[in-house]
C-alpha positions in Angstrom: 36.2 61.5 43.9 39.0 62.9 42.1 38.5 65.1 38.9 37.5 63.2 36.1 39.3 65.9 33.5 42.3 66.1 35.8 42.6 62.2 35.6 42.6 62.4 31.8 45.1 65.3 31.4 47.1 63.6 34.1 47.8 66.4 36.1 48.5 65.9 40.3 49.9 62.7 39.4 52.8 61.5 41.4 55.6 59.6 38.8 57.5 58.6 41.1 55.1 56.3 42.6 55.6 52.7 41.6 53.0 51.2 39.1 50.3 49.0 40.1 50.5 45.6 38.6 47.4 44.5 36.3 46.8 40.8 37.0 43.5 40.2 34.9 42.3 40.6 32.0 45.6 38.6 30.4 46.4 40.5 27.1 44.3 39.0 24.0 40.9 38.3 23.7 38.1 38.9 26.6 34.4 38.3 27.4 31.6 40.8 28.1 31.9 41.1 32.0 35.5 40.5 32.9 37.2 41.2 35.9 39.4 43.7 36.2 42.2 43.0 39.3 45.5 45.1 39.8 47.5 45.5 43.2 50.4 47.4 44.7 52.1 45.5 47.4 54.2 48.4 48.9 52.1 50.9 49.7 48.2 50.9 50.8 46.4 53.2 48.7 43.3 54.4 49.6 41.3 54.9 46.5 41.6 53.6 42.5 40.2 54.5 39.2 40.0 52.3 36.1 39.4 54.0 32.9 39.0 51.6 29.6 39.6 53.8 26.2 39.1 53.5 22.7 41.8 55.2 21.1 41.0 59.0 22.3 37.6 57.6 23.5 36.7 56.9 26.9 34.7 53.5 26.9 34.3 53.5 30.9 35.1 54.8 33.7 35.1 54.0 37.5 36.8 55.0 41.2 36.5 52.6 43.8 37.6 52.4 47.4 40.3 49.9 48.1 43.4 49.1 49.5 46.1 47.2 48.3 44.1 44.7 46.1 41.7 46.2 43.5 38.9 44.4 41.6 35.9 45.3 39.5 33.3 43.4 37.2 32.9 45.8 34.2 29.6 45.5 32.9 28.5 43.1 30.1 27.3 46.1 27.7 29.9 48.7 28.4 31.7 47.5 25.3 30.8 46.0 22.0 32.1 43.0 20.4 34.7 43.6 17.7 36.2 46.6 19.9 39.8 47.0 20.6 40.7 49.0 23.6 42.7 49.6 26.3 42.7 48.9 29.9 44.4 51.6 32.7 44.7 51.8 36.1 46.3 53.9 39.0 45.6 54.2 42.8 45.1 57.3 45.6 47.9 57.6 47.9 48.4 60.5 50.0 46.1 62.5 48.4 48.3 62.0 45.4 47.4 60.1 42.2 50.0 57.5 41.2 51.1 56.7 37.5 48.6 54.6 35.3 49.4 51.3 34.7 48.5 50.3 31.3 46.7 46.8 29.5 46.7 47.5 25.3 45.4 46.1 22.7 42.7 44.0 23.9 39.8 42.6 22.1 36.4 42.6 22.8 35.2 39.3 22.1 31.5 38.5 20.3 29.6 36.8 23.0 27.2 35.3 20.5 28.0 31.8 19.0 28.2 31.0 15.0 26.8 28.5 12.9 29.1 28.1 10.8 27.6 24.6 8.8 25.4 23.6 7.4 25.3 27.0 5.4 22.2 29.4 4.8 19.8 27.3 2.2 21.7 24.3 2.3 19.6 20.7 1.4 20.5 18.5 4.5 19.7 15.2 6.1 17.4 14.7 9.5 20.5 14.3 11.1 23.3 17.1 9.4 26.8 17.5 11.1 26.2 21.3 12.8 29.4 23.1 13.2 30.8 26.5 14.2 32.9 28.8 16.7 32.0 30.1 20.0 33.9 30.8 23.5 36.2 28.1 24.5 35.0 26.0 27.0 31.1 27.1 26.5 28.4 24.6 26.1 26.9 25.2 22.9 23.1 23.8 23.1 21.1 23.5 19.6 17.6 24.3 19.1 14.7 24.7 16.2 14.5 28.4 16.2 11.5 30.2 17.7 9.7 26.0 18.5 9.9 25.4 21.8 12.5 24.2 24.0 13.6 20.7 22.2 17.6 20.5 22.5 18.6 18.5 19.4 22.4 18.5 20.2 24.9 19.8 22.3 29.1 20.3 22.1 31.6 22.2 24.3 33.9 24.7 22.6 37.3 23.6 21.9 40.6 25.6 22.9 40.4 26.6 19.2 37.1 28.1 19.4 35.2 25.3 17.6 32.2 23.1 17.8 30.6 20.4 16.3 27.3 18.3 17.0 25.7 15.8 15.1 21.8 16.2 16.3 20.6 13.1 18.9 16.9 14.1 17.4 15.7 14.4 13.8 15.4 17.4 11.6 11.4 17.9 11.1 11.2 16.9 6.2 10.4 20.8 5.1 11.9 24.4 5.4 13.9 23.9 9.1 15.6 27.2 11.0 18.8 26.4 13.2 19.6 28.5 16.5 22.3 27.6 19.3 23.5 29.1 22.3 25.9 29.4 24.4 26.3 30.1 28.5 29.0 33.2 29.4 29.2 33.9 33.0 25.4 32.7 33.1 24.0 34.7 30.6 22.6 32.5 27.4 23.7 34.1 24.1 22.0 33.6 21.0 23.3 32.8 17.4 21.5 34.4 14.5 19.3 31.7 12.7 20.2 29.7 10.0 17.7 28.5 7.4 17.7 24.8 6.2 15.8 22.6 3.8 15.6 19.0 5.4 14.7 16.8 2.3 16.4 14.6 -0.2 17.7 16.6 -2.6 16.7 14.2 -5.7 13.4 15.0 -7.1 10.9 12.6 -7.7 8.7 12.6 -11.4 5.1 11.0 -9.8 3.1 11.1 -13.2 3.4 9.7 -15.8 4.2 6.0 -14.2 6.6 3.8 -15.1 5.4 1.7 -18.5 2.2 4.2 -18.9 0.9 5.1 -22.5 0.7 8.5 -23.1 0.8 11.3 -25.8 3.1 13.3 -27.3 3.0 16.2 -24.4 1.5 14.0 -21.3 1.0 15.6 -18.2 4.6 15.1 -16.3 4.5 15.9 -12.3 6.6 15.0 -9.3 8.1 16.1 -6.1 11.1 18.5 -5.1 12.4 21.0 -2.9 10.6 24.4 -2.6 11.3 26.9 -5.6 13.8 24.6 -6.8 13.7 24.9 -11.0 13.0 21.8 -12.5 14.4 20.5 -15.7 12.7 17.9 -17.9 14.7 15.8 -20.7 15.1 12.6 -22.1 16.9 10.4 -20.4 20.4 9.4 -21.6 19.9 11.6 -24.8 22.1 15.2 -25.4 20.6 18.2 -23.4 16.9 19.2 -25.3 14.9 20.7 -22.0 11.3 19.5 -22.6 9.7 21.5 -20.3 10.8 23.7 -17.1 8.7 24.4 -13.6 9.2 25.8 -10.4 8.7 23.5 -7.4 5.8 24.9 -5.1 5.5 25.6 -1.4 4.3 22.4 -0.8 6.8 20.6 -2.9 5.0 19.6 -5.9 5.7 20.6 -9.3 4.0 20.2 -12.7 4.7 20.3 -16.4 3.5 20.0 -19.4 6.3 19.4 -22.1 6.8 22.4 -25.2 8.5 20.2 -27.3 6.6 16.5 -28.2 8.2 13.6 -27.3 9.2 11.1 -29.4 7.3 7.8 -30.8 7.7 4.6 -28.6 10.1 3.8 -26.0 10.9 6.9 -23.8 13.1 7.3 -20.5 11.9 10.7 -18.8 14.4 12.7 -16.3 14.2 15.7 -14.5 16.9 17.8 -12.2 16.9 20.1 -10.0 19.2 23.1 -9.2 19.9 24.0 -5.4 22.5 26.6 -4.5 24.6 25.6 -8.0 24.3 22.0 -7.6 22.2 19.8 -9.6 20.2 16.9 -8.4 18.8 14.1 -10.9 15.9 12.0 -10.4 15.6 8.7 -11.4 14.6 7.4 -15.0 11.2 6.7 -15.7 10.6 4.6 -18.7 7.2 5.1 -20.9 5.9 4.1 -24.1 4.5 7.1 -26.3 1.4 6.4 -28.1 0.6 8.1 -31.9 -1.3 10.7 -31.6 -4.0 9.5 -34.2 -6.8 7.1 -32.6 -7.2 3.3 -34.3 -10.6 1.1 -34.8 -9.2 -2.4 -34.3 -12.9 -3.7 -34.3 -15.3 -4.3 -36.0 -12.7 -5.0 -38.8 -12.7 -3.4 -42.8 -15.9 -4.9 -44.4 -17.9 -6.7 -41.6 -21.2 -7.1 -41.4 -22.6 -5.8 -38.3 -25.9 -5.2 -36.4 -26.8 -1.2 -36.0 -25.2 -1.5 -32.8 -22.2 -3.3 -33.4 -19.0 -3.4 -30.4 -16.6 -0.9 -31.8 -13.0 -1.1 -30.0 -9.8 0.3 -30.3 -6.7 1.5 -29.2 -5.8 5.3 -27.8 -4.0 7.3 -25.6 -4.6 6.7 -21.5 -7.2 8.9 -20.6 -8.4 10.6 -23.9 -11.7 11.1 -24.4 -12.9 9.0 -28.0 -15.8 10.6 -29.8 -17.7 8.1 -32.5 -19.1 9.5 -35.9 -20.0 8.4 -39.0 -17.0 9.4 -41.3 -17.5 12.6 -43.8 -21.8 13.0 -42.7 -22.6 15.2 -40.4 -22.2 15.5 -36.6 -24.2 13.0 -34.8 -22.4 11.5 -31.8 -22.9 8.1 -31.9 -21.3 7.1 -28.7 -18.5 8.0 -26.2 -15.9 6.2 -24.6 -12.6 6.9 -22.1 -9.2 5.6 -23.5 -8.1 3.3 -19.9 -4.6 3.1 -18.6 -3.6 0.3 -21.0 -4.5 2.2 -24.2 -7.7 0.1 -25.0 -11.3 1.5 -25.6 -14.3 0.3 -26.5 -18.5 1.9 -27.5 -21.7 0.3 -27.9 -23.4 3.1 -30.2 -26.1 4.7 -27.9 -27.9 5.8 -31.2 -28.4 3.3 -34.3 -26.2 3.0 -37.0 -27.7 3.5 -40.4 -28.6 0.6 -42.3 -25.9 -0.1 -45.2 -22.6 0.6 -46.2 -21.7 2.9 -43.0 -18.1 4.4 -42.5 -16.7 4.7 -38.9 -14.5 6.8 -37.8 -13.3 8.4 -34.3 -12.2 11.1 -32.9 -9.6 11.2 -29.5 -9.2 14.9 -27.8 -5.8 15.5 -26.6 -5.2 18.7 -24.3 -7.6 20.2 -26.3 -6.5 19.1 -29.4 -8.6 16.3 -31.8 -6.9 13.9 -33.6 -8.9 11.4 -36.1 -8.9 7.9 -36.8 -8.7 6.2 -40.4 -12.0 5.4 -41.8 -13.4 1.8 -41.4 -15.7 0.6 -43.8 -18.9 -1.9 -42.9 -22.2 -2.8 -43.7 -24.9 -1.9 -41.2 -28.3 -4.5 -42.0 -31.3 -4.5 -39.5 -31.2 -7.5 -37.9 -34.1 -7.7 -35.0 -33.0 -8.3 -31.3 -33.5 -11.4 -29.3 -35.9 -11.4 -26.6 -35.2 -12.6 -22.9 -38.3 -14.2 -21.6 -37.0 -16.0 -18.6 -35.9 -15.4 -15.9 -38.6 -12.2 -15.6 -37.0 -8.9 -15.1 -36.8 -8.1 -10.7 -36.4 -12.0 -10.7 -34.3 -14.0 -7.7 -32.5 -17.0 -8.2 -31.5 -19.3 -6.1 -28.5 -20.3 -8.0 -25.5 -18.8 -10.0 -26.2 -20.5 -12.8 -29.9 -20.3 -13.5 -31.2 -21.5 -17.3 -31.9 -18.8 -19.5 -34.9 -19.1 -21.9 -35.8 -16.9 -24.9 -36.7 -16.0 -28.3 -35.0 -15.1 -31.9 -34.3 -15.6 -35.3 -34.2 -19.7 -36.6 -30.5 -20.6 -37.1 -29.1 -17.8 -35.0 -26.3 -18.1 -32.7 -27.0 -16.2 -29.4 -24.7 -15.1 -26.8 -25.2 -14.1 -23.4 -24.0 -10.9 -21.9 -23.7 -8.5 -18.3 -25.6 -5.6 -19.2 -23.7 -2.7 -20.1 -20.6 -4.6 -18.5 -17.4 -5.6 -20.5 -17.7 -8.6 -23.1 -17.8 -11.7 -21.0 -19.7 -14.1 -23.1 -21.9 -16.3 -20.3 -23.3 -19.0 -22.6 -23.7 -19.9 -26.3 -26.9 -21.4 -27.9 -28.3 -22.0 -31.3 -32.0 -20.8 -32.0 -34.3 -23.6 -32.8 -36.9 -23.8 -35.8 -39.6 -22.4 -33.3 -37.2 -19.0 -32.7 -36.6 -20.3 -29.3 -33.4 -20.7 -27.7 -32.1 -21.6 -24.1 -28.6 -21.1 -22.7 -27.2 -23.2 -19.5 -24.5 -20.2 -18.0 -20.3 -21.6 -18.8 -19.6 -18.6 -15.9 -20.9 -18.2 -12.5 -23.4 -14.7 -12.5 -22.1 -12.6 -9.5 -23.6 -12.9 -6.5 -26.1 -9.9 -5.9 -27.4 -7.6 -8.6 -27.5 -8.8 -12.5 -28.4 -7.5 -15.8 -28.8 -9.9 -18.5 -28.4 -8.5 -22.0 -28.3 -11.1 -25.2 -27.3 -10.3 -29.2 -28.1 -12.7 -32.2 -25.5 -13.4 -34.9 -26.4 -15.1 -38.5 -23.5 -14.6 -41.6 -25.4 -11.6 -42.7 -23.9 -9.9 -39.5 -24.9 -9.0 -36.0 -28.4 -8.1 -34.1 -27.9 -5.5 -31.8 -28.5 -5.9 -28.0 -31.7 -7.2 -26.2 -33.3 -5.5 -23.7 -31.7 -5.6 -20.1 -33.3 -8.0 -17.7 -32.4 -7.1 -14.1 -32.0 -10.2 -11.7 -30.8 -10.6 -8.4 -28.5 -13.6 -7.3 -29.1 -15.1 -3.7 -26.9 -17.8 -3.0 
C-alpha cells in the first residue's frame, strides 16, 4: 500500500494521467452507507484509494485492488449526519499514482426520521394526523414508544422528503409517547419520541350537578388533562376567577371557591389552559341556597307534643343541629340536609313543657350558621298505646286492623317507625280511650315498625312505642 502521507501531500503523483470518472454518490445529499463507484476506461490500473475529507480532516480512508471499475460500500458510521464533506479518488498505474478526481460538497444525510406533528405536549384525538420528514422513498412505520410491537400506521416518504399517516388503530385516552421508523439499506432507524396527551381537551365540572342546592363555596370538582390549570367563573358574567386547581395525575381536579357565590340562579364554568390555548367546559346551572338554615314546621305559635316533627329547609348535605334558642347546649336532635334542600328531626330528648323556642343550627365547611327563632308551646300530652297486633307479630295480610288505646276525643294517626311521614290510617278515640284503624296504605311486605301519635287542639302527643311486625303475604 502506498504511503498514506505521500497520498495527502500528493507527491509521486502522475498529472498527466487522465482523471477517473466518479459515477456514484451524485452530488447533494447521501445516506449512511453509500456506494462509492469511479472508473477509467483507458487504462487498467492496478490499485485505487478513496479518501473522504472534512475540510483539512480526513473522515476515511481506503486502498483497494481493482482494475478498471472501482467500488466500495463506506461504512454506515464513518460519518455523522449533518457533515459536509468531500469525496476523492485516484488509481495505481505503473507504479505511479494518477491525479484525484474530486466529488465536493456533499451532505451527510440524518438517517433517523422526524416527527414533525402532532408537536411535543400537544392534546390530540385517538386518531391524530402524524406527520414529518424522512428519506425519500423509505417506509416510515409508527409505533407507541417502548409497548410492544403494535404498528398504528405506516406512509412512504415522498420525493420531497415528507410523510403523513393517519393511525389505522386508536391512541390508548392518557399521556401517549409516539416513535417511527424508517428502513435504510435494511437497517431500522429510530425517531426520537414525541410525547402526547390523547383526551378531549374540554374539561368536565362532575360536582356540583346540574340543578343541585348548594352553599355559597360548595365543593366544585371535575375532570381534565394532567397538570392542566383550571379556572373557575361564572358563567356568561365578566372574568372574576372563583377558584383555581391543578388537574392531577389521574385527571381529576378539585376546588373549593375563595370568593362566595352569589344568591339563586348560578351557571358554573371552568377552562383549561394547554400549551396557550384555552379549553371551556360546558355550563352547569345550580341554585345557591342562603346560608342561614329555616324551620318551616312546626309553624310560629303551635301547639305541639314534647316531641313534635320539626322540618325545614338547608343546604344539600349540611349537617342541622336542634337547640332550644338562647338556653344552654342540649342537643335535642340531628338531622342531614338531602339533595333537594329538605330536612326534618323527631327530638331524641323531650322538649320542655311550655313556651319553648326552636332554633337550628346548619354547619357549613366548618362554619355554623343559625336559623331564626320559632316560638311554640310544648304541653305533656301522654302517648297512645298499640295493643294489637303484639310486637314480633306475623300477619297474613298487608292491611291488618290495628287496635289500641288513648285519650277520648283524640285523633290518632298511624305511622312506619322512625320512617318518613306516611300517614297509614286515621281514627278517632272512643269514650272508653280505645281506638282502631283499618290501614288506607299497603304495609311493605317483610319487616314493620308501627309507631302511632295522638292529636287534640291543645296540640300533639309524642310518639308511641314501636311495635315490630312482620308482613307474610
Amino acid at each position: 500500500m502506498a504511503d498514506e502521507t505521500d497520498i495527502k501531500n500528493a507527491e509521486e503523483q502522475k498529472p498527466n494521467w487522465i482523471k477517473p470518472e466518479i459515477y456514484h454518490p451524485r452530488p447533494g445529499t447521501v445516506l449512511p452507507g453509500f456506494t462509492v463507484q469511479a472508473g477509467i476506461d483507458l487504462f487498467n490500473p492496478s490499485r485505487w484509494q478513496l479518501k473522504i475529507m472534512e475540510g483539512d480532516k480526513e473522515l476515511y480512508f481506503r486502498e483497494i485492488s481493482a482494475e478498471q471499475y472501482f467500488t466500495h460500500n463506506v461504512g454506515k458510521d464513518a460519518i455523522k449526519p449533518g457533515t459536509r464533506f468531500d469525496v476523492h479518488v485516484h488509481y495505481l498505474l505503473s507504479s505511479i499514482w494518477g491525479q484525484w478526481a474530486s466529488l465536493k460538497n456533499l451532505l451527510m444525510a440524518d438517517p433517523k426520521p422526524v416527527i414533525t406533528e402532532p408537536a411535543e405536549g400537544a392534546i390530540t384525538s385517538k386518531r391524530p394526523r402524524v406527520a414529518g420528514r424522512g428519506i425519500s422513498g423509505a417506509t416510515i412505520k409508527l409505533y407507541q414508544a417502548n409497548f410492544g410491537d403494535r404498528i398504528f400506521g405506516t406512509a412512504v416518504v415522498d420525493a420531497n422528503g415528507d410523510w403523513q399517516t393517519t393511525p389505522v388503530i386508536d391512541f390508548f385516552d392518557g399521556p401517549f409517547e409516539l416513535v417511527v421508523n424508517q428502513t435504510i439499506s435494511d437497517t431500522e432507524y429510530w425517531s426520537e419520541n414525541v410525547k402526547i396527551i390523547v383526551a378531549d381537551p374540554k374539561p368536565v365540572i362532575t360536582e356540583p350537578a346540574e340543578g343541585a342546592v348548594t352553599s355559597r363555596r360548595p365543593l366544585v370538582a371535575g375532570r381534565g388533562i394532567p397538570d392542566a390549570t383550571i379556572n373557575l367563573y361564572q358563567a356568561n358574567f365578566g372574568d372574576r376567577i372563583f377558584g383555581t386547581a391543578v388537574v392531577d395525575a389521574n385527571g381529576d381536579w378539585q376546588t373549593t371557591p375563595v370568593i362566595d357565590f352569589f344568591e339563586g340562579s348560578f351557571q358554573l364554568v371552568v377552562n383549561q389552559t394547554i400549551n396557550n390555548t384555552e379549553y371551556w367546559s360546558d355550563n352547569v346551572r345550580i341554585t345557591v341556597a342562603a346560608t342561614k338554615p329555616e324551620i318551616t314546621a312546626p309553624a310560629v305559635g303551635t301547639v305541639t307534643s314534647r316531641r313534635p316533627l320539626v322540618a325545614g329547609r338547608g343546604i344539600p348535605g349540611a349537617t342541622i343541629n336542634l337547640y332550644q334558642a338562647n338556653i344552654g347546649t342540649v342537643l335535642f336532635g340531628t338531622a342531614v340536609v338531602d339533595a333537594n334542600g329538605n330536612w326534618q328531626i323527631i327530638p331524641v330528648v323531650d322538649l320542655y313543657v311550655g313556651t319553648f323556642q326552636l332554633v337550628v343550627s346548619q354547619i357549613i365547611s366548618n362554619a355554623e350558621y343559625w336559623s331564626d327563632n320559632v316560638r311554640i308551646t310544648v304541653i305533656a300530652l301522654r302517648v297512645p298505646v298499640i295493643t294489637s297486633p303484639e310486637d314480633g307479630a306475623i300477619v297474613s295480610t298487608d292491611k291488618p286492623m290495628i287496635h289500641g288505646s288513648g285519650y277520648a276525643g283524640a285523633t290518632v294517626k298511624l305511622y312506619q317507625g322512625n320512617v318518613g311521614d306516611t300517614v297509614f290510617g286515621t281514627a278517632i278515640v272512643g269514650l272508653d280511650g280505645n281506638w282502631s284503624i283499618s290501614p288506607t296504605v299497603a304495609f311493605p311486605k317483610g319487616e314493620f315498625s308501627l309507631t302511632a301519635n295522638q292529636s287534640l287542639v291543645s296540640g300533639t302527643s309524642d310518639w308511641a312505642k314501636v311495635v315490630n311486625i312482620r308482613i307474610d303475604v
